[in-house]
N, CA, C and O atoms as a Tinker XYZ file with bonds, in Angstrom:
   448  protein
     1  N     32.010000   49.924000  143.594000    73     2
     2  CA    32.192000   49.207000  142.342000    64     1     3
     3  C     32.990000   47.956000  142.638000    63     2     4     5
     4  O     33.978000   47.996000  143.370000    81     3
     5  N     32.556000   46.836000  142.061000    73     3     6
     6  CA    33.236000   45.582000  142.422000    64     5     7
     7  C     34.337000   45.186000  141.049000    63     6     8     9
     8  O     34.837000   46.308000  141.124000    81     7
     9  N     34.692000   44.892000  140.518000    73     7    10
    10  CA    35.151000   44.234000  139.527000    64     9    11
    11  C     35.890000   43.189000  139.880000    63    10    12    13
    12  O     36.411000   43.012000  140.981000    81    11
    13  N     35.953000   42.300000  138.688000    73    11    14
    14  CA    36.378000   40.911000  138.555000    64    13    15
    15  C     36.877000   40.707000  137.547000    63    14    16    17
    16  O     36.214000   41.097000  136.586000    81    15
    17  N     38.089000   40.101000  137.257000    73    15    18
    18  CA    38.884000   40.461000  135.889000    64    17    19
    19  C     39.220000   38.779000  135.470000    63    18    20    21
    20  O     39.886000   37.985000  136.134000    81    19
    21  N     38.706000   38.601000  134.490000    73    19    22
    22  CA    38.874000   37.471000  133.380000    64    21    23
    23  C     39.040000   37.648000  132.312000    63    22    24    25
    24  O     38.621000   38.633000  131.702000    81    23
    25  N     39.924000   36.408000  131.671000    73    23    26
    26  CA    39.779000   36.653000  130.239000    64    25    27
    27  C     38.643000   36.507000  129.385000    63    26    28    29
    28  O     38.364000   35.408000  129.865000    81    27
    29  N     37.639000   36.696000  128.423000    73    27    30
    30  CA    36.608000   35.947000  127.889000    64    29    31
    31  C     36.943000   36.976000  126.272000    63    30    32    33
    32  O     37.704000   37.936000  126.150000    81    31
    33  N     36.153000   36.391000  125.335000    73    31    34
    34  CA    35.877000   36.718000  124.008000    64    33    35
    35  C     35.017000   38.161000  123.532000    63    34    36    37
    36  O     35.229000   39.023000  122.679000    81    35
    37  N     33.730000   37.887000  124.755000    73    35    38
    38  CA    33.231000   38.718000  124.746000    64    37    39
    39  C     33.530000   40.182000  125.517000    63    38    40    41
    40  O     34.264000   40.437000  126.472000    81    39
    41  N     32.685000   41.008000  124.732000    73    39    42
    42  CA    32.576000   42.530000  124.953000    64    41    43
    43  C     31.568000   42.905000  126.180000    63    42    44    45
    44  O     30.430000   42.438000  126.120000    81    43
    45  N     31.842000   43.528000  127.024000    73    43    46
    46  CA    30.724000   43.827000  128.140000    64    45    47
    47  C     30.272000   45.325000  127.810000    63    46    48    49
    48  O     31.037000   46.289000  127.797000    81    47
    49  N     28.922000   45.356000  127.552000    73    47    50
    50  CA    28.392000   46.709000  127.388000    64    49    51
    51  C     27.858000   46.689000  129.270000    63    50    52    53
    52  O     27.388000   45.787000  129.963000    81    51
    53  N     28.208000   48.103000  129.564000    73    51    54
    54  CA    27.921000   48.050000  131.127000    64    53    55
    55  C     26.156000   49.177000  130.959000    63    54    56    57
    56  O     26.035000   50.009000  130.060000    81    55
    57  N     25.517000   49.023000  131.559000    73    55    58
    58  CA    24.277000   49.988000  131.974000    64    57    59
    59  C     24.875000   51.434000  132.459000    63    58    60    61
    60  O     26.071000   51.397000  132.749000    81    59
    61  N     24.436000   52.290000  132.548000    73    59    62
    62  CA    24.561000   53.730000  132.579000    64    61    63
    63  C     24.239000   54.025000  133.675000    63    62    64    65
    64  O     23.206000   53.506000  134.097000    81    63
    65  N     25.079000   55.079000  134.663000    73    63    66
    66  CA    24.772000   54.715000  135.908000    64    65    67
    67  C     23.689000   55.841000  136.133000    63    66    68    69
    68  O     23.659000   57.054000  135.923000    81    67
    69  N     22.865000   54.966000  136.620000    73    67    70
    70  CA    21.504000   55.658000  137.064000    64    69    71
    71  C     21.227000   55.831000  138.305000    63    70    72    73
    72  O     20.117000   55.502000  138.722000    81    71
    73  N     22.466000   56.547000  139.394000    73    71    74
    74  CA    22.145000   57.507000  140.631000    64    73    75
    75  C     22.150000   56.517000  141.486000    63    74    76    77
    76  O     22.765000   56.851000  142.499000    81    75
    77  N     21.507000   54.830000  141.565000    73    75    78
    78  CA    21.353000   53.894000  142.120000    64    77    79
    79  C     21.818000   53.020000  142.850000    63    78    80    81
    80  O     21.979000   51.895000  142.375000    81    79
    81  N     22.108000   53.247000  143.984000    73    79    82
    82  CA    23.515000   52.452000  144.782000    64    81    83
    83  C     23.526000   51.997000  145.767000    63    82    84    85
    84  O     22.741000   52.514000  146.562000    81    83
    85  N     24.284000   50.943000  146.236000    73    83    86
    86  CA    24.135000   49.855000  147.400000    64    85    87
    87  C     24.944000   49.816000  148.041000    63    86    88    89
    88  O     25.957000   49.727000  147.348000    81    87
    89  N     25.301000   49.831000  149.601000    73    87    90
    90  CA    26.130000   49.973000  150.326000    64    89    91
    91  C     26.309000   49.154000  150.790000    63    90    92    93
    92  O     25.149000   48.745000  150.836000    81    91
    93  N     27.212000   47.963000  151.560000    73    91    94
    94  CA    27.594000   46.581000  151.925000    64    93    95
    95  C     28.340000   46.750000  152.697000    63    94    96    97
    96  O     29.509000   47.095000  152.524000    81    95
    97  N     27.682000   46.492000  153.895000    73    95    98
    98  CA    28.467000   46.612000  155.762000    64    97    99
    99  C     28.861000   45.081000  156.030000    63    98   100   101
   100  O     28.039000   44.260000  156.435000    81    99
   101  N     30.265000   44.770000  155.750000    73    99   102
   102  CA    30.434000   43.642000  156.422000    64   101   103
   103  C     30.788000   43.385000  158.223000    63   102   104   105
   104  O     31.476000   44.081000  158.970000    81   103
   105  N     30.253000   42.504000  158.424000    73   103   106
   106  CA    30.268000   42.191000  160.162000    64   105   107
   107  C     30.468000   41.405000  160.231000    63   106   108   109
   108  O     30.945000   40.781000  159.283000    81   107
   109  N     30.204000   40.782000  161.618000    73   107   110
   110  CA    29.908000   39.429000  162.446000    64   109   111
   111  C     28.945000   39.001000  162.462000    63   110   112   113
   112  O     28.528000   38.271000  161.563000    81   111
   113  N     28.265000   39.333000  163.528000    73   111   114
   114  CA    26.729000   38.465000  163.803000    64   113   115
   115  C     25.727000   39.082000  162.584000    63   114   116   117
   116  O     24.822000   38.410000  162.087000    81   115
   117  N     26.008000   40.340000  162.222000    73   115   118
   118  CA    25.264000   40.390000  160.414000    64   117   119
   119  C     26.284000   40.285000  159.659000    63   118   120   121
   120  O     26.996000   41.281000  159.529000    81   119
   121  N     26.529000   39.395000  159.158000    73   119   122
   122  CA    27.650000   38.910000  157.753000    64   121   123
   123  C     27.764000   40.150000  157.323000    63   122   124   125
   124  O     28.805000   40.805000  157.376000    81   123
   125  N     26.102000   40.743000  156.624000    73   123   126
   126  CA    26.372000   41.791000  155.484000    64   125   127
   127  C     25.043000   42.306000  156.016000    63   126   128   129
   128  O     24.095000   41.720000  156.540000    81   127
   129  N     25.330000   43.955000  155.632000    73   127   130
   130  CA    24.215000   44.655000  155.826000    64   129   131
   131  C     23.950000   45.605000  154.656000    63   130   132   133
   132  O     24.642000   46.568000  154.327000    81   131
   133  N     22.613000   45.079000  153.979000    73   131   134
   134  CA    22.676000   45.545000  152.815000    64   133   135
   135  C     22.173000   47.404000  152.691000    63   134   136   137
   136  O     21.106000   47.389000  153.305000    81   135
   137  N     22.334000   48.447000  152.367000    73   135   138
   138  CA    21.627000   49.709000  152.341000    64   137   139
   139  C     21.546000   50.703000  150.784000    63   138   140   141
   140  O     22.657000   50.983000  150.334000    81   139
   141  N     20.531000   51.140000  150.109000    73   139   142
   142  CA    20.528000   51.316000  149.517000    64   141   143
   143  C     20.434000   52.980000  149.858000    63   142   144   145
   144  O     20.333000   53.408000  151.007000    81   143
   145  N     20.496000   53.969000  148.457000    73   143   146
   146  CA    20.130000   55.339000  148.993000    64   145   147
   147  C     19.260000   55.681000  148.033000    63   146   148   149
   148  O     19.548000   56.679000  147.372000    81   147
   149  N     18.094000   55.006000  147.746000    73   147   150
   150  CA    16.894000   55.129000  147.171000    64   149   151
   151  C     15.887000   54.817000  148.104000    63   150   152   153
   152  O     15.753000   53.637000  148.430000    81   151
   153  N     14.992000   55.879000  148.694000    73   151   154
   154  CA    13.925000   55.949000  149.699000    64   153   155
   155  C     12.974000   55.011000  149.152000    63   154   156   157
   156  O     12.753000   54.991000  147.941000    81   155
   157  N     12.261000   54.051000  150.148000    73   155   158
   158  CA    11.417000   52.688000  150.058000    64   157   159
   159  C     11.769000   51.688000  150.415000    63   158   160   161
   160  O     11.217000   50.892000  151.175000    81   159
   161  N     12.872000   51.628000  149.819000    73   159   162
   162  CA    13.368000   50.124000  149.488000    64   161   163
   163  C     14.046000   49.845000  151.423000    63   162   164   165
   164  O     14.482000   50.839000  152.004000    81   163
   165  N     14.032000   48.589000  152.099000    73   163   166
   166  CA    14.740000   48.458000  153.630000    64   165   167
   167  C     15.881000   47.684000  153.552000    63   166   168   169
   168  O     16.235000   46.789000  152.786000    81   167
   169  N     16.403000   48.248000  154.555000    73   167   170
   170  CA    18.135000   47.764000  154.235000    64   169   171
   171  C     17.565000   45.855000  154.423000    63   170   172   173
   172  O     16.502000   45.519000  154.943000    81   171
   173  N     18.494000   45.001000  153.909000    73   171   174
   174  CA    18.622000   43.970000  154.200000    64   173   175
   175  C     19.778000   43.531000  154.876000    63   174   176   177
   176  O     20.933000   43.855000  154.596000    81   175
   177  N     19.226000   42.400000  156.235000    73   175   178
   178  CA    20.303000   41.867000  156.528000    64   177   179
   179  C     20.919000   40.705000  156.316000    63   178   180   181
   180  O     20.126000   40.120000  155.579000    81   179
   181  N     21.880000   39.954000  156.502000    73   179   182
   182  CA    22.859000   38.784000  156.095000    64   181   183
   183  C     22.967000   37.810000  157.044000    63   182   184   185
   184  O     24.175000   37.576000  156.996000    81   183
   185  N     22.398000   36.907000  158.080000    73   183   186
   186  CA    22.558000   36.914000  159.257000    64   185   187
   187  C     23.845000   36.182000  159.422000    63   186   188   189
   188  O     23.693000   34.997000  159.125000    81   187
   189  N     25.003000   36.459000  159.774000    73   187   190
   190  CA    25.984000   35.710000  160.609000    64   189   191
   191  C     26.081000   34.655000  161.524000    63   190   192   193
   192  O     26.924000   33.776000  161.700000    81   191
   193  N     24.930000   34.970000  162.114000    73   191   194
   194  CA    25.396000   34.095000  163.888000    64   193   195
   195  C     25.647000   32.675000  163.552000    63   194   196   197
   196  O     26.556000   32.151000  164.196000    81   195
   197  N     24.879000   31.757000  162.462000    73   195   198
   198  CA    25.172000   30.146000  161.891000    64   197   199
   199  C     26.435000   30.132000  161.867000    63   198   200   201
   200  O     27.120000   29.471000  162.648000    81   199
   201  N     26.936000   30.965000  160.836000    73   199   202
   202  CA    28.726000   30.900000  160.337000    64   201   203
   203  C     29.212000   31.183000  161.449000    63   202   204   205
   204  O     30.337000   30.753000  161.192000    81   203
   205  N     29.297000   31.534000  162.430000    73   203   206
   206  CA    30.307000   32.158000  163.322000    64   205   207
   207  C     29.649000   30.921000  164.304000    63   206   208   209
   208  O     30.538000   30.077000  164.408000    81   207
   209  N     28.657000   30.564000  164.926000    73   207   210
   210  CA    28.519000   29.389000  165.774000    64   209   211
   211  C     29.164000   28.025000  165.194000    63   210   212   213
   212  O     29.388000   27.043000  165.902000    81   211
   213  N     29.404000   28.091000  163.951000    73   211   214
   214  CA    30.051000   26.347000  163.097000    64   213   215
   215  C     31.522000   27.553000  163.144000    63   214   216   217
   216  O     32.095000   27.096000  162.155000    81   215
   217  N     32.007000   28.167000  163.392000    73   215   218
   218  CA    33.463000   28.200000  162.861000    64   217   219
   219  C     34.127000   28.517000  164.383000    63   218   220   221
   220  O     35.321000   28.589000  164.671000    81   219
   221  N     32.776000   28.706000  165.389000    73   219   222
   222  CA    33.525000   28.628000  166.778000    64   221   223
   223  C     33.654000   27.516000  167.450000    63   222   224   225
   224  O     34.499000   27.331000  168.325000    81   223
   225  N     32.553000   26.460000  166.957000    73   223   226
   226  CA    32.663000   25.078000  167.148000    64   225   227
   227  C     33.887000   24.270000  166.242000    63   226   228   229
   228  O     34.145000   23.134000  166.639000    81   227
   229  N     34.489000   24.666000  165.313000    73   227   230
   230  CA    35.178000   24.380000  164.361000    64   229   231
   231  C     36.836000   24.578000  165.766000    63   230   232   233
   232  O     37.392000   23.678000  166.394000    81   231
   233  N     37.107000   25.992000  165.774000    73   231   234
   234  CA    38.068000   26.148000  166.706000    64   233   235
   235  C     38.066000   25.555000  168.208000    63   234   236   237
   236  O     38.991000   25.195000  168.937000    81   235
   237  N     36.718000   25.594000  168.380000    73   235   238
   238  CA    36.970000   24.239000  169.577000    64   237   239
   239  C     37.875000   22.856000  169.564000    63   238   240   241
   240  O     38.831000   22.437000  170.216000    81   239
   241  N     36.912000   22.282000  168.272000    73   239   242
   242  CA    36.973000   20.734000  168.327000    64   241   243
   243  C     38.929000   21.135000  167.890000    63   242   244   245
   244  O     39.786000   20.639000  168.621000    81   243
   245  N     39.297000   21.912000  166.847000    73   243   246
   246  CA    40.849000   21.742000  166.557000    64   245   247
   247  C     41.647000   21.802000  167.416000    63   246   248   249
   248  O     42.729000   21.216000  167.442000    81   247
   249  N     41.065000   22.742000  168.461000    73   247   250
   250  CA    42.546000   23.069000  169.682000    64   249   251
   251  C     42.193000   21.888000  170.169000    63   250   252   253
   252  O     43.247000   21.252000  170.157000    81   251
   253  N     41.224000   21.095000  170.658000    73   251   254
   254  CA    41.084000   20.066000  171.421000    64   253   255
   255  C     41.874000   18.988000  170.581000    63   254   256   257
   256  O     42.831000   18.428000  171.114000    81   255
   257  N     41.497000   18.663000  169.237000    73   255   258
   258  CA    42.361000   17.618000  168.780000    64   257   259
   259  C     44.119000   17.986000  168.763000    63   258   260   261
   260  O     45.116000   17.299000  168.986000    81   259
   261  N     43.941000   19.179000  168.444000    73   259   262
   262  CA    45.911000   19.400000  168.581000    64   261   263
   263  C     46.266000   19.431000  169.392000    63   262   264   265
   264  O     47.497000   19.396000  169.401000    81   263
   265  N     45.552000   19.522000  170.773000    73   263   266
   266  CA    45.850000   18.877000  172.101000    64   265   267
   267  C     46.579000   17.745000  172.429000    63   266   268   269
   268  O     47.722000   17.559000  172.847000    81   267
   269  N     45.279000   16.761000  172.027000    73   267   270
   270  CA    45.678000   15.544000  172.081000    64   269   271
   271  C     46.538000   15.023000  171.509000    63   270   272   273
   272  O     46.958000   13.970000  171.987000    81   271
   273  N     47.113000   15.519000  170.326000    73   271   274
   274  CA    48.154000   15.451000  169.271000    64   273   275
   275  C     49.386000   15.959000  170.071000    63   274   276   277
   276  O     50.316000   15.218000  169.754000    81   275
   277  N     49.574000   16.371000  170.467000    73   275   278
   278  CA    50.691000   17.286000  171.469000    64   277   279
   279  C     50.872000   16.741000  172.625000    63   278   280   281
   280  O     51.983000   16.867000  173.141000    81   279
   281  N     49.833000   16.002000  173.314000    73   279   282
   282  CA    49.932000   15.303000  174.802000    64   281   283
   283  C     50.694000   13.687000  174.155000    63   282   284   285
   284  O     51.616000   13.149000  174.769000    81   283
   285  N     50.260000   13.251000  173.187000    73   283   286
   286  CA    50.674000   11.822000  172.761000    64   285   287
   287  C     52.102000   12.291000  171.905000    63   286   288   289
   288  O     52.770000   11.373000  171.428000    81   287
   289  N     52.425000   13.262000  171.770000    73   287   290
   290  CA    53.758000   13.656000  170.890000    64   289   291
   291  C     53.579000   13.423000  169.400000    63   290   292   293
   292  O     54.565000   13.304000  168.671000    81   291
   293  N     52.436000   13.360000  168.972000    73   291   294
   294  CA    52.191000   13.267000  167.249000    64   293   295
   295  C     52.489000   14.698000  166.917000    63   294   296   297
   296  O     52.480000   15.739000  167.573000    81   295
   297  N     52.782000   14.359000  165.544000    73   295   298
   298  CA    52.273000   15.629000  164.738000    64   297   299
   299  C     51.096000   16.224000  164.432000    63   298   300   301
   300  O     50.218000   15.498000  164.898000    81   299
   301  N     50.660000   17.067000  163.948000    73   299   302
   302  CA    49.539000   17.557000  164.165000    64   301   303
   303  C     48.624000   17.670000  162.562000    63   302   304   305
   304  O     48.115000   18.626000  161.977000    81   303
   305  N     48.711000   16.459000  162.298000    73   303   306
   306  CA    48.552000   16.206000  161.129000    64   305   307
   307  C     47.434000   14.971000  161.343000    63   306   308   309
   308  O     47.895000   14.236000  162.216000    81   307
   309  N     46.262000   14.516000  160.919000    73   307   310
   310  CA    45.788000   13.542000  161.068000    64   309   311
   311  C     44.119000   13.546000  160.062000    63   310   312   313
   312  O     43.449000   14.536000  159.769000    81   311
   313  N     43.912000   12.467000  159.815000    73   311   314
   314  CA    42.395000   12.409000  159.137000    64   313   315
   315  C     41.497000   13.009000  159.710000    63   314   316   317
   316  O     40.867000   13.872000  159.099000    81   315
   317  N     41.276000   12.768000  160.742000    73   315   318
   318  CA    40.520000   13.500000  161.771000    64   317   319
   319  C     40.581000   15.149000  161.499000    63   318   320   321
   320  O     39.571000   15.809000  161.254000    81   319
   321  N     41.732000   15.625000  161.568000    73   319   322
   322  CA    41.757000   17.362000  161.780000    64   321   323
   323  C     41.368000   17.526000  160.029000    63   322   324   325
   324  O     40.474000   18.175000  159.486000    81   323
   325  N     42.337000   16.735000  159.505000    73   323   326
   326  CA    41.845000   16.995000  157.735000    64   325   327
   327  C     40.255000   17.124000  157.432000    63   326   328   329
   328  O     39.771000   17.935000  156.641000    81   327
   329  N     39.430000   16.048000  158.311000    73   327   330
   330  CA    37.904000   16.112000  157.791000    64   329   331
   331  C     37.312000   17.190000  158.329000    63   330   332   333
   332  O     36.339000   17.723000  157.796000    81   331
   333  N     38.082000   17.786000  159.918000    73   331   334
   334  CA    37.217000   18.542000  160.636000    64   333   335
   335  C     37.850000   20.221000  159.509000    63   334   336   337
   336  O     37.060000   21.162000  159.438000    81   335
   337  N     38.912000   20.302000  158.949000    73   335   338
   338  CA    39.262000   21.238000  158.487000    64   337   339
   339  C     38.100000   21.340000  156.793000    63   338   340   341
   340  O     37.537000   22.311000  156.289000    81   339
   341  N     38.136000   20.285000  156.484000    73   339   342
   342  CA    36.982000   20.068000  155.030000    64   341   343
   343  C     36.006000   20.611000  155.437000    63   342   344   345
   344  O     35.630000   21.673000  154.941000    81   343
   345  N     35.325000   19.978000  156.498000    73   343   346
   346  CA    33.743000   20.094000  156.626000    64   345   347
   347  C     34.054000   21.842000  156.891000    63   346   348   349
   348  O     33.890000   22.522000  155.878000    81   347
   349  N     34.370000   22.402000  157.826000    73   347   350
   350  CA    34.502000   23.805000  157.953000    64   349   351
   351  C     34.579000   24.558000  157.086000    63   350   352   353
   352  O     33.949000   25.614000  157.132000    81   351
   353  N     35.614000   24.140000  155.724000    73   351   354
   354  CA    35.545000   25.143000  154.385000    64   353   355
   355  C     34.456000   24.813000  153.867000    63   354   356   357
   356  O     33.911000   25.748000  153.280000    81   355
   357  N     33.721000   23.510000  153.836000    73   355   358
   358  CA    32.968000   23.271000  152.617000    64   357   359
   359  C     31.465000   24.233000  153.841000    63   358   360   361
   360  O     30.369000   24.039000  153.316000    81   359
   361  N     31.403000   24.654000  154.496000    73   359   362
   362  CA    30.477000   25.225000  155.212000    64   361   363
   363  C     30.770000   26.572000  154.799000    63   362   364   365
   364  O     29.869000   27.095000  154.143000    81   363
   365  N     31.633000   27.161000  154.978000    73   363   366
   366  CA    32.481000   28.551000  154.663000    64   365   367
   367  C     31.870000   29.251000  153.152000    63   366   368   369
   368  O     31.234000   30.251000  152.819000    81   367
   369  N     32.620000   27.811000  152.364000    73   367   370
   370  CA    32.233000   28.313000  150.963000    64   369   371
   371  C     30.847000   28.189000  150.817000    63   370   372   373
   372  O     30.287000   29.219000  150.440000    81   371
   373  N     29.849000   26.807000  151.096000    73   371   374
   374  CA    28.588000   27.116000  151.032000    64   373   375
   375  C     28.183000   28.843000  151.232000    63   374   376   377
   376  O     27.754000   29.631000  150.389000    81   375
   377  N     28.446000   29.016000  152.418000    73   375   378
   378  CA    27.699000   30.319000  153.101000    64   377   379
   379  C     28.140000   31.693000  152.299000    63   378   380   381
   380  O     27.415000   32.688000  152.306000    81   379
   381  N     29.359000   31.646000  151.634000    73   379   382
   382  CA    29.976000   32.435000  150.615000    64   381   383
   383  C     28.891000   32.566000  149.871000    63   382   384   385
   384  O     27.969000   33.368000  150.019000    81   383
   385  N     29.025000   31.790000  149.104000    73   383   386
   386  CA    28.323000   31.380000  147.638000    64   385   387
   387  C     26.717000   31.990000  147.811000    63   386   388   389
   388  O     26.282000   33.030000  147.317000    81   387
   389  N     25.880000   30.859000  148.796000    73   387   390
   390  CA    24.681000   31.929000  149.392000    64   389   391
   391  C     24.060000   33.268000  150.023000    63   390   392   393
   392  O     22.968000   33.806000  150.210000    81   391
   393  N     25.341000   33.459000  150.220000    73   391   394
   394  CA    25.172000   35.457000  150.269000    64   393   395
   395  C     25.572000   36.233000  149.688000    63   394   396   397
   396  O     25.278000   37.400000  149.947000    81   395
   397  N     26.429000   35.902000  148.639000    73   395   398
   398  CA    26.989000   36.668000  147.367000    64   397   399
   399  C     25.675000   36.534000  146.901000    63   398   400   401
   400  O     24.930000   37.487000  147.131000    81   399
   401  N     25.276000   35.691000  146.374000    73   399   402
   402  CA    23.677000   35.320000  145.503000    64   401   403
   403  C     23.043000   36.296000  145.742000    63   402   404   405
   404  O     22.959000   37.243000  144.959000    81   403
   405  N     22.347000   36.228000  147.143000    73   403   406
   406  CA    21.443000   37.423000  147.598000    64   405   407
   407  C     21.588000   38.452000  147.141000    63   406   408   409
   408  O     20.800000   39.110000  146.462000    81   407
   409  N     23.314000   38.845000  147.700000    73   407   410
   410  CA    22.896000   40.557000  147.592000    64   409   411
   411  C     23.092000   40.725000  145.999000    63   410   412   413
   412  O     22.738000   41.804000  145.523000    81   411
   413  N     23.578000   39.834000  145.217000    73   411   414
   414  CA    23.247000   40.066000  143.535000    64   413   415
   415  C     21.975000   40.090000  143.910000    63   414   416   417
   416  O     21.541000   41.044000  144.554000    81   415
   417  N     21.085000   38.885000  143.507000    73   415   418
   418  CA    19.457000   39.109000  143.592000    64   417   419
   419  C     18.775000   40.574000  144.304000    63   418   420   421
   420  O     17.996000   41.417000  143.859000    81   419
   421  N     19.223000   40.472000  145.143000    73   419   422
   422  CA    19.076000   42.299000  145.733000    64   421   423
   423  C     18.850000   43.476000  145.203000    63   422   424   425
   424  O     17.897000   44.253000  145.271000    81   423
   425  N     20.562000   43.515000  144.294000    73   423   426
   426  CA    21.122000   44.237000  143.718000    64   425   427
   427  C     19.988000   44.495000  142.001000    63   426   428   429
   428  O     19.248000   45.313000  141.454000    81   427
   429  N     20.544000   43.226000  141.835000    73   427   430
   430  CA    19.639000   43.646000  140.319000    64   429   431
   431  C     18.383000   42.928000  140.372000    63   430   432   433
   432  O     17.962000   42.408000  139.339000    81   431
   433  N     17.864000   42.857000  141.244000    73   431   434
   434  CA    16.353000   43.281000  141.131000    64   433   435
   435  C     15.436000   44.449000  141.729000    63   434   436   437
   436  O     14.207000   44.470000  141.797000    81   435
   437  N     16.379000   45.434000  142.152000    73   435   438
   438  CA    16.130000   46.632000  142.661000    64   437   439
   439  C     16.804000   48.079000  142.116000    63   438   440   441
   440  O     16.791000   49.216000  142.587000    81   439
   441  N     17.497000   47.399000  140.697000    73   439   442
   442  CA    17.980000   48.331000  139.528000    64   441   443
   443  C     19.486000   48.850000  140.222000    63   442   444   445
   444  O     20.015000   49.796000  139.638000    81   443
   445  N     19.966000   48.476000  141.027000    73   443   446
   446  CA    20.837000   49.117000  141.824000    64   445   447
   447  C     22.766000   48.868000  141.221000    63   446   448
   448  O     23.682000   49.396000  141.851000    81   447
């Protein structure tokens, strides 16, 4: 069961649980592995390896720039690490956002 707690106006009538349920393996190289325990339906997978190849390239390029930041005696503060730190979340959250989606779409289109 997931829940998410906000304020809103409205009343949530929830569906009745109908036996139907989804299991969510988080990993690495499979983000998420989706499994249901209703016979037919095949587990789905999430693939990882993109996110984890941009966030190992991500820890490259930083130790290398805080390197150089450290060999010249700067602080380790600069536009450079700021954009390389942006582009990395705004990749992060993309990839968030697009696999939450799924396994909703998954989820309730397989009554689950």
């Amino acid at each position: 069961i997931v829940e998410i707690v906000y304020k809103t106006n409205q009343t949530i009538q929830y569906k009745p649980d109908n036996g139907r349920y989804l299991g969510i393996d988080p990993g690495v190289n499979n983000a998420f592995t989706l499994a249901t325990n209703v016979s037919g339906i095949t587990p789905v997978i999430v693939n990882g390896k993109p996110i984890k190849a941009i966030n190992q390239l991500y820890n490259k390029q930083r130790a290398q720039l805080t390197r150089i930041h450290d060999l010249l005696g700067q602080n380790r503060s600069s536009h450079r690490l700021a954009s390389l730190d942006f582009y990395r979340n705004q990749k992060m959250n993309s990839f968030a956002h697009e696999a939450s989606k799924r396994i909703v779409d998954f989820a309730l289109s397989h009554g689950l």
